[in-house]
Structure formats: C-alpha cells, structure tokens
C-alpha positions in Angstrom: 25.6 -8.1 -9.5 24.1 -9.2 -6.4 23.7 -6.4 -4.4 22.1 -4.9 -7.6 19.7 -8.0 -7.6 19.0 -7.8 -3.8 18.2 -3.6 -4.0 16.0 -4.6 -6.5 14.0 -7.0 -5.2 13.9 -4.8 -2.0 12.6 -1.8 -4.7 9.7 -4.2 -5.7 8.6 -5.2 -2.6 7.8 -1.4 -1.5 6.9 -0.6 -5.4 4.4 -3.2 -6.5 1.8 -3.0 -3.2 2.4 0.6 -3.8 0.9 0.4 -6.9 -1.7 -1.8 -5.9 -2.3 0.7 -3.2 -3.2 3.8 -5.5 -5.6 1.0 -7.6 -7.2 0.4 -4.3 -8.1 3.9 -3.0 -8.8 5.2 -6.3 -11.4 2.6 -6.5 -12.4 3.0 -2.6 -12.1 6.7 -2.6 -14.8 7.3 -5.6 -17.3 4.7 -4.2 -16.5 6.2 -0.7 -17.2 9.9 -1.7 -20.6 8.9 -3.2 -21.7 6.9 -0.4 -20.9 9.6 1.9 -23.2 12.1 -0.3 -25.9 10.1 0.1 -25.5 8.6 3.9 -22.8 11.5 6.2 -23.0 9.2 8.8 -20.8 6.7 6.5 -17.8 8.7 6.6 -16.0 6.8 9.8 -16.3 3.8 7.4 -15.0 5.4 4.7 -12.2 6.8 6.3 -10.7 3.1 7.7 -11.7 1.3 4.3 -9.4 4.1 2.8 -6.6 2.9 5.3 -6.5 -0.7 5.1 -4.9 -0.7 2.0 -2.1 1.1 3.3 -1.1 -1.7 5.0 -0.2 -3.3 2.1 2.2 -0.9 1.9 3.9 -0.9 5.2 4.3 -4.6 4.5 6.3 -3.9 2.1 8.3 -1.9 3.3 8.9 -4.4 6.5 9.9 -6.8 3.7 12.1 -4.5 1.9 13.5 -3.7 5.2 14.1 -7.6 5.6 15.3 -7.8 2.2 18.5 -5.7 2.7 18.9 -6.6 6.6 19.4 -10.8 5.3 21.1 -10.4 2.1 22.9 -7.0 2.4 22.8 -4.6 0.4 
C-alpha cells in the first residue's frame, strides 16, 4: 500500500503542473499569436513567455524524482 501511495504522489507531482502547463500556453499561445500579427518584432517574447511555464513542469518532475529516490518506490 505504500509504495502505491508514494508512485502516486510521485504521478501528481509531474501530472498536476502538467496540466496547469497546457492552461498556461493555451492561454499564452492565443494572446502570443495575435500580438505577433500585429507587432513581428514581438516574437522573441513570445517564444520565452511560451517556455516559462515549462518550468513548472520540470519541477515536477525533479520532485517526482525526489519522491521515489526518499520514499522508494
């Protein structure tokens, strides 16, 4: 039971900034791709506001990776 308990809570860690993730650049990608119709010279931006969120992500999975490592999966 709690090896099942810790792979879970090692599968939410990658799965719920994951999520959030998607939110993020769907929101940032559809602002992004009008402000670059109107201004070119914003793409640079839009391309590292489109990354940041990412990081969320490889947090995650540093914590997931943590996760198992401590409590052993």
């Amino acid at each position: 039971m709690e090896k099942a308990l810790v792979a879970l809570a090692a599968a939410l860690a990658i799965a719920i900034p994951a999520l959030a993730t998607g939110w993020a650049q769907s929101k940032i990608g559809s602002a992004g791709a009008g402000a670059v119709a109107e201004k070119p010279e914003l793409s640079g931006i839009v391309i590292i506001m489109m990354a940041i969120p990412e990081t969320m992500v490889i947090l995650g999975f540093v914590i997931a990776i943590i996760i198992l490592l401590v409590y052993g999966a």
